[in-house]
ZATI-599810 format. One record per residue: residue number from 1; x negated, y, z negated of N, C-alpha, C in turn. Coordinates in steps of 0.001 Angstrom, whole numbers, padded with zeros to 6 digits, always signed. Example, Ala and Ser with C-alpha at 12.3 -4.5 7.8 and 13.67 -1.06 7.14 Angstrom:
2
nr->1; n_X->-013190; n_Y->-005690; n_Z->-007800; ca_X->-012300; ca_Y->-004500; ca_Z->-007800; c_X->-013200; c_Y->-003300; c_Z->-007800
nr->2; n_X->-012850; n_Y->-002250; n_Z->-007080; ca_X->-013670; ca_Y->-001060; ca_Z->-007140; c_X->-012900; c_Y->+000030; c_Z->-007870
//
This chain:
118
nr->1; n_X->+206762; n_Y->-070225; n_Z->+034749; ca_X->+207310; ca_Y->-069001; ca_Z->+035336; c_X->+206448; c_Y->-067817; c_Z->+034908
nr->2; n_X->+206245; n_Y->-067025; n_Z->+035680; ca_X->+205169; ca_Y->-065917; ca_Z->+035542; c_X->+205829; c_Y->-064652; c_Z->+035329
nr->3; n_X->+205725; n_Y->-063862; n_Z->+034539; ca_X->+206331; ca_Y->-062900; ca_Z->+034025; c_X->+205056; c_Y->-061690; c_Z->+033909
nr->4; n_X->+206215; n_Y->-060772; n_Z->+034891; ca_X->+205051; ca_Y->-059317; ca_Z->+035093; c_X->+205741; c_Y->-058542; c_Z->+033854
nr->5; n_X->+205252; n_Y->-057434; n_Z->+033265; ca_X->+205269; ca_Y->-056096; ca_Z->+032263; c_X->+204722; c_Y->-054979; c_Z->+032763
nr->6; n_X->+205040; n_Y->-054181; n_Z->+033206; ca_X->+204630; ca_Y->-053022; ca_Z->+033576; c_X->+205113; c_Y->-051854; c_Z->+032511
nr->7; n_X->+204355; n_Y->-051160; n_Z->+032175; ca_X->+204274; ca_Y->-049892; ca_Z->+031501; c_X->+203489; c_Y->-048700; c_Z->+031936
nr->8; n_X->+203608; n_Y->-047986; n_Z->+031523; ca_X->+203469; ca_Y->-046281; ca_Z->+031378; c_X->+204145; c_Y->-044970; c_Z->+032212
nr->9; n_X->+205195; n_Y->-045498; n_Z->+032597; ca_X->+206290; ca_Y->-044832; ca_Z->+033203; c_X->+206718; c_Y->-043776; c_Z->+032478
nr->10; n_X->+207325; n_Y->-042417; n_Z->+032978; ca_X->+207655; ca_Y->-041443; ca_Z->+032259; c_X->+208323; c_Y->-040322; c_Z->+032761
nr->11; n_X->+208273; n_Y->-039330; n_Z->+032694; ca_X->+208453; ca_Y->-037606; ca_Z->+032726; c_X->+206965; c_Y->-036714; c_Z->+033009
nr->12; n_X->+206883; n_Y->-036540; n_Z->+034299; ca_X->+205686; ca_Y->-035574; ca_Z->+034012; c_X->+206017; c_Y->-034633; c_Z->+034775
nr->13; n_X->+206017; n_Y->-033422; n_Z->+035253; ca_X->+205281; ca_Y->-032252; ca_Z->+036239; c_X->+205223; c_Y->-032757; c_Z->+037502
nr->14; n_X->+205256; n_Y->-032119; n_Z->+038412; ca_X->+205117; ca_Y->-032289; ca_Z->+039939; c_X->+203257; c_Y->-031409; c_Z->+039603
nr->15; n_X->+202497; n_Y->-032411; n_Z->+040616; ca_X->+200724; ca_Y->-031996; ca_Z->+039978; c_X->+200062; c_Y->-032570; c_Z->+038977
nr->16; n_X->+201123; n_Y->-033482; n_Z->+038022; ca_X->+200700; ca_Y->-034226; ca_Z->+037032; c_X->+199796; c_Y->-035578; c_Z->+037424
nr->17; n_X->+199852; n_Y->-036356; n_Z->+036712; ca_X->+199443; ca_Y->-037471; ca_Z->+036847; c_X->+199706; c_Y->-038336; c_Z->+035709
nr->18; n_X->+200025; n_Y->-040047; n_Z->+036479; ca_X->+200398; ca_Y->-040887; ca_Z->+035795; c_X->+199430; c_Y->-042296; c_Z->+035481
nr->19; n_X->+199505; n_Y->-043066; n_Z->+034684; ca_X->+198667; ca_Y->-044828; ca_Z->+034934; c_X->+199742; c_Y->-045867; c_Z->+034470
nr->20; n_X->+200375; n_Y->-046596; n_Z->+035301; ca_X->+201086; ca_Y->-047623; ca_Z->+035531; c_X->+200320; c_Y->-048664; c_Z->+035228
nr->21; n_X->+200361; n_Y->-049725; n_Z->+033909; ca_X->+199459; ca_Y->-050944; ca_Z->+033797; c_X->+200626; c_Y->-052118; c_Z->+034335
nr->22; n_X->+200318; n_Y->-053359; n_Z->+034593; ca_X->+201242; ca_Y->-054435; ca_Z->+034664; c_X->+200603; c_Y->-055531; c_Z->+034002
nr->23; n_X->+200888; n_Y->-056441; n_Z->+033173; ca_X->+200149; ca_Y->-057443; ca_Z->+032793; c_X->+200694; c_Y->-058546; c_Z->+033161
nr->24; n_X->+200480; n_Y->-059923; n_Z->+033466; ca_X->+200502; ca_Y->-061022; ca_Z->+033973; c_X->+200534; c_Y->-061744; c_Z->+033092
nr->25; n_X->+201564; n_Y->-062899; n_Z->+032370; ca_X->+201787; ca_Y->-063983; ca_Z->+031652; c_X->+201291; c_Y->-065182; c_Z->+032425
nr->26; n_X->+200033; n_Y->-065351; n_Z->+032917; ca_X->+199740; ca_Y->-066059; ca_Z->+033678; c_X->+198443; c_Y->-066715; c_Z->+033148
nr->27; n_X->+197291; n_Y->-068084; n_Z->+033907; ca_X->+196602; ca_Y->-068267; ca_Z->+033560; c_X->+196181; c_Y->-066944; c_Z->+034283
nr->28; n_X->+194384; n_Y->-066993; n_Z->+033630; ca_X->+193368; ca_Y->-066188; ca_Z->+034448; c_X->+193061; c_Y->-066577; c_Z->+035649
nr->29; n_X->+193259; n_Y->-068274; n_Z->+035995; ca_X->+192570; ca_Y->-068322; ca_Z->+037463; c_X->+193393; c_Y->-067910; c_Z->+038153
nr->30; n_X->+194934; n_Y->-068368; n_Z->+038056; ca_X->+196321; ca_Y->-067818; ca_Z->+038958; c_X->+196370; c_Y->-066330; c_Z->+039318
nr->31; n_X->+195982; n_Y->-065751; n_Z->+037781; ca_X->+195956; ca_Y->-064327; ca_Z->+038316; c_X->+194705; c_Y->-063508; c_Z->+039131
nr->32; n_X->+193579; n_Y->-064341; n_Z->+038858; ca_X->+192794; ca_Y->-063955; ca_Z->+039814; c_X->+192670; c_Y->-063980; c_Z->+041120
nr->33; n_X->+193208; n_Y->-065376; n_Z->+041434; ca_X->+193432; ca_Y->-065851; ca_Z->+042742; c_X->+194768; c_Y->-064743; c_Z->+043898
nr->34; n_X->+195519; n_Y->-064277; n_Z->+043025; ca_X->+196569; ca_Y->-063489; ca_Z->+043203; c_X->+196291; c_Y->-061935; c_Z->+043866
nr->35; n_X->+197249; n_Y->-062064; n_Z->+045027; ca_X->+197440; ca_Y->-060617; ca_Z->+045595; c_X->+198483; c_Y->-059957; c_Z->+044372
nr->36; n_X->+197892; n_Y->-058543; n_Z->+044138; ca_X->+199070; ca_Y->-057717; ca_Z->+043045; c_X->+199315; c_Y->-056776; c_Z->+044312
nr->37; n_X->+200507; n_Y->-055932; n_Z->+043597; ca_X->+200991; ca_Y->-054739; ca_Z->+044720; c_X->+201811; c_Y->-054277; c_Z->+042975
nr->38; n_X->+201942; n_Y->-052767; n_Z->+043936; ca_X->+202844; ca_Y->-051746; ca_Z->+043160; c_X->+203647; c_Y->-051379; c_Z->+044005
nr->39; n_X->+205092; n_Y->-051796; n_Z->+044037; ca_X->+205995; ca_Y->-050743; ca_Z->+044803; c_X->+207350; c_Y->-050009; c_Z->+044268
nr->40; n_X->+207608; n_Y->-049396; n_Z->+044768; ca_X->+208932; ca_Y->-048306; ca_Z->+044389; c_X->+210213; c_Y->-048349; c_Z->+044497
nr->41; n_X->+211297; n_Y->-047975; n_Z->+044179; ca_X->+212670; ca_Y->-048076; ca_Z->+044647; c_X->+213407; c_Y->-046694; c_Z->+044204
nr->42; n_X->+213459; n_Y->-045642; n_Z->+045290; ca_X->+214051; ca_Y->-044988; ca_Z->+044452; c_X->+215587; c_Y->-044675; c_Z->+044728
nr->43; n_X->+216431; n_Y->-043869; n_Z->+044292; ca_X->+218092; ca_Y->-044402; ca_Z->+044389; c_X->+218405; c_Y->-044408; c_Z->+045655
nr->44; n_X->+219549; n_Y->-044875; n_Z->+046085; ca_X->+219588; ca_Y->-045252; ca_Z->+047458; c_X->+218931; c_Y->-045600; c_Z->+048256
nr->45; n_X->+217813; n_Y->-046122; n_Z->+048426; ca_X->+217065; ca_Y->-046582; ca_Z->+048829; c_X->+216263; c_Y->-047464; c_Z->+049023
nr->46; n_X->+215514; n_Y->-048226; n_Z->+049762; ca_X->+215249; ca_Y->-049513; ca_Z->+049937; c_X->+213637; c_Y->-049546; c_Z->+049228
nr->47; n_X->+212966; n_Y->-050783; n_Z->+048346; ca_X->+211557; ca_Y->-050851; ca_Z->+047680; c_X->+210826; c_Y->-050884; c_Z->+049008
nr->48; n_X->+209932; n_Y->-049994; n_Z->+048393; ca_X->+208797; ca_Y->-049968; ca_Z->+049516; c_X->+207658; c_Y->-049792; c_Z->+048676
nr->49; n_X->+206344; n_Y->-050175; n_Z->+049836; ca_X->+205222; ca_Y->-050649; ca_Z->+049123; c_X->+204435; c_Y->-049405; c_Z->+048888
nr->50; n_X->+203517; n_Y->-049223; n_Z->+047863; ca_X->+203001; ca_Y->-047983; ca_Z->+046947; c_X->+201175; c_Y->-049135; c_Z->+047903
nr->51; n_X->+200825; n_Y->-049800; n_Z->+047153; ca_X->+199428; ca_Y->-050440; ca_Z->+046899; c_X->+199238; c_Y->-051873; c_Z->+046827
nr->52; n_X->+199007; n_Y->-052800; n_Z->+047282; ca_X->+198136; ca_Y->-053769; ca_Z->+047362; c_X->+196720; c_Y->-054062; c_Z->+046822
nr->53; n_X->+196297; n_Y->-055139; n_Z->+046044; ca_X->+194744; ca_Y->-055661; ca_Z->+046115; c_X->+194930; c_Y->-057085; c_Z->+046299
nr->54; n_X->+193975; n_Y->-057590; n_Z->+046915; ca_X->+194170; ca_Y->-058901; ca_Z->+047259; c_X->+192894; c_Y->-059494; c_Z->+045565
nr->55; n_X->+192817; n_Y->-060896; n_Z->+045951; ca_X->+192553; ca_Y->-061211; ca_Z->+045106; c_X->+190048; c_Y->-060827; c_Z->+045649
nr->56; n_X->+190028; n_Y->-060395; n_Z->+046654; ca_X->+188506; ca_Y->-060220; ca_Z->+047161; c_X->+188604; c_Y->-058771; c_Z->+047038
nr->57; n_X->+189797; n_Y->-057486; n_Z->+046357; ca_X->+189526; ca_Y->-056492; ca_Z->+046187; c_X->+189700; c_Y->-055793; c_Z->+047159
nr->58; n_X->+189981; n_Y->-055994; n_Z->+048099; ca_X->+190717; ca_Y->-055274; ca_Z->+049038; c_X->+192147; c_Y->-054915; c_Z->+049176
nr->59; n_X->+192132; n_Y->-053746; n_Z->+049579; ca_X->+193079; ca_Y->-052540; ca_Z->+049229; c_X->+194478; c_Y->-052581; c_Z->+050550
nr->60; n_X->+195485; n_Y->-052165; n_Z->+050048; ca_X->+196153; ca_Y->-051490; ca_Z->+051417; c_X->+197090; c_Y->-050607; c_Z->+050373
nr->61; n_X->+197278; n_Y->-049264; n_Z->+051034; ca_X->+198072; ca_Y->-047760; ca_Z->+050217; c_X->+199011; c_Y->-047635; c_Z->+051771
nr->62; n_X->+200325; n_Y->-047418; n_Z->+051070; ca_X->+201120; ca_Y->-046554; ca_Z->+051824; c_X->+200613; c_Y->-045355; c_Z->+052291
nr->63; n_X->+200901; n_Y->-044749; n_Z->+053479; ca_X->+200606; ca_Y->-043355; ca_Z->+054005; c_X->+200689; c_Y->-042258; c_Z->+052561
nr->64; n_X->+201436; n_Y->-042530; n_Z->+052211; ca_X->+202395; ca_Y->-041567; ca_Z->+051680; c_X->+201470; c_Y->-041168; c_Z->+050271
nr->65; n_X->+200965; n_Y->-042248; n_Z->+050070; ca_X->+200212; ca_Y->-042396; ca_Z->+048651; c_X->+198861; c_Y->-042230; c_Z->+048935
nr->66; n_X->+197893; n_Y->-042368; n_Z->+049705; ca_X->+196699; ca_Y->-042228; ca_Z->+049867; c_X->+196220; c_Y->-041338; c_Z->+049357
nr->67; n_X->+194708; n_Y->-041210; n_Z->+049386; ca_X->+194275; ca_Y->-040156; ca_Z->+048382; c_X->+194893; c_Y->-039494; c_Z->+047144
nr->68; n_X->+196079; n_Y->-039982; n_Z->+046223; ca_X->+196579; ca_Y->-039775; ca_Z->+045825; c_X->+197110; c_Y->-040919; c_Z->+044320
nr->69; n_X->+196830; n_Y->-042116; n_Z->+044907; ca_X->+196755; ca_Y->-043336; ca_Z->+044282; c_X->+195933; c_Y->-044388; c_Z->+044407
nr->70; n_X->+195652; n_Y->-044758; n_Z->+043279; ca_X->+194338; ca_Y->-045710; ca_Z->+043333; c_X->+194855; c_Y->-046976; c_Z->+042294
nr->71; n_X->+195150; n_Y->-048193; n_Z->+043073; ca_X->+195184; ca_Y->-049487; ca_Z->+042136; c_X->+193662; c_Y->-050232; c_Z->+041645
nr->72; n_X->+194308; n_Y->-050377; n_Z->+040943; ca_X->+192869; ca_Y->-051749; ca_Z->+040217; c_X->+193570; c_Y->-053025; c_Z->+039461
nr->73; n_X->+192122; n_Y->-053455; n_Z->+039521; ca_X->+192793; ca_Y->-054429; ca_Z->+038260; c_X->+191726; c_Y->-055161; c_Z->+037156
nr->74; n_X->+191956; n_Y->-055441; n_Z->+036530; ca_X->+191144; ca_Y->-056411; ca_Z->+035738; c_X->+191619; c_Y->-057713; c_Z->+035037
nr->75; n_X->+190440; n_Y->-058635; n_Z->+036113; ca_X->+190943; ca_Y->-059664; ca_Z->+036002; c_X->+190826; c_Y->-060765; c_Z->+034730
nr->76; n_X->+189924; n_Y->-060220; n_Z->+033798; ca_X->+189698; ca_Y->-060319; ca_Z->+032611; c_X->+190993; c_Y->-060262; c_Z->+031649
nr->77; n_X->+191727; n_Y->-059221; n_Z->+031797; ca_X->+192834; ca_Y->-059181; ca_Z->+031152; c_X->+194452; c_Y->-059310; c_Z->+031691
nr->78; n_X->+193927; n_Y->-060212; n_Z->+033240; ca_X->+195386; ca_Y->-059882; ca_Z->+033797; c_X->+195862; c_Y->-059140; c_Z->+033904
nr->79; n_X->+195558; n_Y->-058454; n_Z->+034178; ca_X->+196328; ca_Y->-056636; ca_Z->+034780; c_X->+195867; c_Y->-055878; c_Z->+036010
nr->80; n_X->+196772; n_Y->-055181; n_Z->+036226; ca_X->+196753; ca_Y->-054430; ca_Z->+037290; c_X->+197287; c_Y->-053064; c_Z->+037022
nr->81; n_X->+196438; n_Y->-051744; n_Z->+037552; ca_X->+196890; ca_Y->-050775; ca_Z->+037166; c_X->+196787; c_Y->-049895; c_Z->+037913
nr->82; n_X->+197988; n_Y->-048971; n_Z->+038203; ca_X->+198204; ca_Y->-047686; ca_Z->+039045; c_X->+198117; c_Y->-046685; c_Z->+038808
nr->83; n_X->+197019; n_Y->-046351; n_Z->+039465; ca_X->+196400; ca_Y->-044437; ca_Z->+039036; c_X->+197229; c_Y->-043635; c_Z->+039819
nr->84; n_X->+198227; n_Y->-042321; n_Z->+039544; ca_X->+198845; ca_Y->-042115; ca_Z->+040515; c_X->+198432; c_Y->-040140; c_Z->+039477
nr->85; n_X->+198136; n_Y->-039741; n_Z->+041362; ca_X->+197802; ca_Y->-037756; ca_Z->+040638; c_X->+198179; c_Y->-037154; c_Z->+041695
nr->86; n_X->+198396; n_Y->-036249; n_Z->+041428; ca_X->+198913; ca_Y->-035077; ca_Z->+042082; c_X->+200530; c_Y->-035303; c_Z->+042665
nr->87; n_X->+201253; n_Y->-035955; n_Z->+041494; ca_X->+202307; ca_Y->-036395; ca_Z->+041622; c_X->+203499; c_Y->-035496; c_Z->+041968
nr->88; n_X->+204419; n_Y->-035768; n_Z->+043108; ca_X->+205950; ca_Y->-034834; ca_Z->+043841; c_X->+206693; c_Y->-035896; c_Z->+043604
nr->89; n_X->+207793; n_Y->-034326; n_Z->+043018; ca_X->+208875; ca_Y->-035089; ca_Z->+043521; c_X->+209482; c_Y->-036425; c_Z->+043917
nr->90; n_X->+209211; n_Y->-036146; n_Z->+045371; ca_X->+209577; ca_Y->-037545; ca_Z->+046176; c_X->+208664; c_Y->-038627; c_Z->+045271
nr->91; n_X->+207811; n_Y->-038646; n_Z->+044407; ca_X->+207396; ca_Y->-039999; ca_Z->+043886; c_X->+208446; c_Y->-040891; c_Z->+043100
nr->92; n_X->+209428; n_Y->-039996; n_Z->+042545; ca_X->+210298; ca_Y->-040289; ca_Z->+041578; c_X->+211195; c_Y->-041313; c_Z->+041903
nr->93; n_X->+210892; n_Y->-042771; n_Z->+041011; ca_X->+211544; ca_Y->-044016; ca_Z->+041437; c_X->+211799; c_Y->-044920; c_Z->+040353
nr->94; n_X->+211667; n_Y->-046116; n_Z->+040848; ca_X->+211653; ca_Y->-047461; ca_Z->+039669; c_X->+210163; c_Y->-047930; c_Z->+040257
nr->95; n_X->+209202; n_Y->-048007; n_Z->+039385; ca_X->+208043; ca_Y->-048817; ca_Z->+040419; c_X->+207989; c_Y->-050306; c_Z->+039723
nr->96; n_X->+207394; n_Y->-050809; n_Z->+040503; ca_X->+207620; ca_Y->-052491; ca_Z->+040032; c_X->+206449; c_Y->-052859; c_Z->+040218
nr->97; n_X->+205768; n_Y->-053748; n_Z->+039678; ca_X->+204478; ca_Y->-054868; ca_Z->+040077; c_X->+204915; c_Y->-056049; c_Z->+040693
nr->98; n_X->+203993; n_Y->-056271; n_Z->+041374; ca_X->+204473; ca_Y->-057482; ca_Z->+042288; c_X->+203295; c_Y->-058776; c_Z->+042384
nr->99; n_X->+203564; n_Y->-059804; n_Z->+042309; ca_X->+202386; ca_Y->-061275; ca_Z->+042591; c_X->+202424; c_Y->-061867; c_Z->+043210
nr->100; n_X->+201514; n_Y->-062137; n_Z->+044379; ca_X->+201685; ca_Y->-063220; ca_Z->+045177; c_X->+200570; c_Y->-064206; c_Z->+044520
nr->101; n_X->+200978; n_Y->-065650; n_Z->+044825; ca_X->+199946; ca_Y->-066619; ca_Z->+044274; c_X->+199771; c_Y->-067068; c_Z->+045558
nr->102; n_X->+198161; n_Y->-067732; n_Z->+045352; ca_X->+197663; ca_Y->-068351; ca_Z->+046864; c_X->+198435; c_Y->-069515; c_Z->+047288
nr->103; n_X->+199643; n_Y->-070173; n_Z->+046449; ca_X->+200700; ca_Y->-070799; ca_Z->+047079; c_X->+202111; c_Y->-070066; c_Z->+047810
nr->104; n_X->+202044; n_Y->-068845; n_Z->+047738; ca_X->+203407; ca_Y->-068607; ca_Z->+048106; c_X->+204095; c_Y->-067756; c_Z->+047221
nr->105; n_X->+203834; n_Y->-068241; n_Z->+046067; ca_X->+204779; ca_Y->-067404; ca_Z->+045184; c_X->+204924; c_Y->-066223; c_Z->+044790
nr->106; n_X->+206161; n_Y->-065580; n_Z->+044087; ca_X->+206211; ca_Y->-064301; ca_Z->+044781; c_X->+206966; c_Y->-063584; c_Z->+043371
nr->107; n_X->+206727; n_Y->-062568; n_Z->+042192; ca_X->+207215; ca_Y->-062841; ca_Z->+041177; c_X->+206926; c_Y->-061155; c_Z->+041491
nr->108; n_X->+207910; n_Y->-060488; n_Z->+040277; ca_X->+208701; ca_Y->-058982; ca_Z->+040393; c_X->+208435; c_Y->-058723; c_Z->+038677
nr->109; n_X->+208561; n_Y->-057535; n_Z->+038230; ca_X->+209133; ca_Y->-056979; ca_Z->+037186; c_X->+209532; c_Y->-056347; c_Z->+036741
nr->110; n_X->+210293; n_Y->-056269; n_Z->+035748; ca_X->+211258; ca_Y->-055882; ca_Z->+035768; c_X->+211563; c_Y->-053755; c_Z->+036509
nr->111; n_X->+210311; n_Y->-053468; n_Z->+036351; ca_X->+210528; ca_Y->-052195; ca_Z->+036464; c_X->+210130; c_Y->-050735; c_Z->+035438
nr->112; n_X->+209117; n_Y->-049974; n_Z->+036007; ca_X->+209158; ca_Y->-049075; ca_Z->+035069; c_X->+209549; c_Y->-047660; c_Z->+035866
nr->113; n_X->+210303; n_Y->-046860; n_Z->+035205; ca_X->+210502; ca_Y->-045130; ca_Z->+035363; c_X->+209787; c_Y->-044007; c_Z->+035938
nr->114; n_X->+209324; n_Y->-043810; n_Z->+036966; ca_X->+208923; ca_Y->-042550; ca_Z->+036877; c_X->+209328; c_Y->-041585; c_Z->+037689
nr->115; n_X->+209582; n_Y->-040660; n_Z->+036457; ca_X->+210132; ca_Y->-039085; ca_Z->+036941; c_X->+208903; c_Y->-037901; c_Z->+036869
nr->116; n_X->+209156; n_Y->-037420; n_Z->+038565; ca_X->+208437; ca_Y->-036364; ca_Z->+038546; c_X->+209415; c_Y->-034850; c_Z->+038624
nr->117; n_X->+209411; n_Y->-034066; n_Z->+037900; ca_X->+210158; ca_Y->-032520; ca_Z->+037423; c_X->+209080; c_Y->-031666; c_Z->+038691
nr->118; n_X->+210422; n_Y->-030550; n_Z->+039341; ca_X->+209339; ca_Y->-029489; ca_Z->+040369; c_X->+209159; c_Y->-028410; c_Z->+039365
//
């Protein structure tokens, strides 16, 4: 069973900026082979997708986030991480990491915080 960790969730400023890491309890090839994503949930409301990388490094960003957020990852250390600047308001959610494996599988975690203050 594959177990995501995501950290660096917080309190910042509307204009601030944040870095969301997630790490992967996984082998290295699984996680390499692996699409990651970052997405959001904020109250009442349904998770929606922030960022994508597939496992060839290719990208997909919500409208909403473009120019504004930048995922990576390194596959060296199993992780994946969300650059997020010039942060509103409306960013303010639960964001989650997400894994797909080149079988199907499809693994969540638990969730980290972030509040943006106007």
């Amino acid at each position: 069973q594959v177990q995501l960790l995501e950290s660096g969730g917080g309190l910042v400023q509307a204009g601030g900026s944040l870095r969301l890491s997630c790490v992967a309890s996984t082998t290295r090839s699984i996680f390499r082979t692996s699409t990651m994503g970052w997405y959001r949930q904020a109250p009442g409301k349904q998770r929606e997708l922030d960022a994508t990388m597939t496992s060839t490094g290719d990208t997909n960003y919500a409208d909403s986030v473009k120019d504004r957020f930048t995922i990576s990852r390194d596959n060296a250390k199993n992780t994946v991480n969300l650059q997020m600047t010039s942060l509103k308001p409306d960013d303010t959610a639960v964001y989650y990491c997400s894994m797909w494996t080149v079988i199907r599988n499809n693994y969540w975690g638990q969730g980290t915080q972030v509040t943006v203050s106007s």
